[in-house]
C-alpha positions as CSV (number, residue, x, y, z in Angstrom):
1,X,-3.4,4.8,17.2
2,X,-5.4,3.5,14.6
3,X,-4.1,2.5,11.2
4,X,-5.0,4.8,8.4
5,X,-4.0,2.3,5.5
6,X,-5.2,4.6,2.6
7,X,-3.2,7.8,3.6
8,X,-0.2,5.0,4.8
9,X,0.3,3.9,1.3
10,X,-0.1,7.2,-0.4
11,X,2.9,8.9,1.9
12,X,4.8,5.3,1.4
13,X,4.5,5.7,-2.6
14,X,4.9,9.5,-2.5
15,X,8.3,8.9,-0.6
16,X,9.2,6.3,-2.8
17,X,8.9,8.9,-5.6
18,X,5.8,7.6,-7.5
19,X,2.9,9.7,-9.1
20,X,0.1,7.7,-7.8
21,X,-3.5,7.6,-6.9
22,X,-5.1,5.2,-4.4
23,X,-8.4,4.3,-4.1
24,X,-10.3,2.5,-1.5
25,X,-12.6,-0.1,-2.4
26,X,-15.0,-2.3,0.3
27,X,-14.9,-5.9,0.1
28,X,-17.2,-8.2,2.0
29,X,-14.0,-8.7,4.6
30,X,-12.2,-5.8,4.7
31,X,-11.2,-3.4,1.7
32,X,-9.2,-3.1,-1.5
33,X,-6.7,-0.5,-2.1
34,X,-6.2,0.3,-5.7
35,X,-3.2,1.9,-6.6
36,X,-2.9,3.3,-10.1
37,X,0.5,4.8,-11.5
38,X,2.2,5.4,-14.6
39,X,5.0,3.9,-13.4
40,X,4.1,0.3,-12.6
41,X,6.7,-1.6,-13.9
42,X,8.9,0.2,-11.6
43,X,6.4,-0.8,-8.5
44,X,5.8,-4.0,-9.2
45,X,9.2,-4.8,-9.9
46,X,10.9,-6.9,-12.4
47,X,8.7,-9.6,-13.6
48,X,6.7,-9.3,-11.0
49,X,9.1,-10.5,-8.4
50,X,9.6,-7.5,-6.1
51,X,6.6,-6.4,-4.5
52,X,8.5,-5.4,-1.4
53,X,6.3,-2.5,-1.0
54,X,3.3,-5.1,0.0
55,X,5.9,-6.2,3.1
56,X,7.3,-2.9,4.2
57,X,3.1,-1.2,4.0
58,X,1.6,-4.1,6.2
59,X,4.9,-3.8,9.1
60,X,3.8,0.3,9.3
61,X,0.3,-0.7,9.3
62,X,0.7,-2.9,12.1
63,X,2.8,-0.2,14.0
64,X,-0.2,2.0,13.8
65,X,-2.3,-0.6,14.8
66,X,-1.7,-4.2,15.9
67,X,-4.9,-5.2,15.6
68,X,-4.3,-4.9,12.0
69,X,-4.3,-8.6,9.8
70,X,-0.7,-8.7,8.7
């Protein structure tokens, strides 16, 4: 199955309860994913040190696909 990282991140944030949009940017090596919220104290975490969403996104990415950079 081939990893859908756009729709993956908007059903992660929607299950985490954020109002969010994602949008997909192409870079030279791959894309960006841009998430936008309201709420991005809360994603980011507390001074920036909690970005566990960044860890648990990439481990179902690479579950779809393992051909998927980690």
């Amino acid at each position: 199955m081939s990893a859908q990282p756009k729709a993956t991140l908007e059903k992660l944030l929607q299950l985490l309860g954020f109002e969010a949009t994602v949008e997909e940017q192409p870079l030279e090596d791959g894309f960006l994913l841009d998430v936008k919220t309201e709420d991005s104290g809360r994603l980011i975490g507390r001074q920036g040190q909690t970005f566990l969403i960044c860890n648990t996104y990439n481990r179902l990415l690479f579950q779809q696909d393992q051909s998927c950079p980690r």
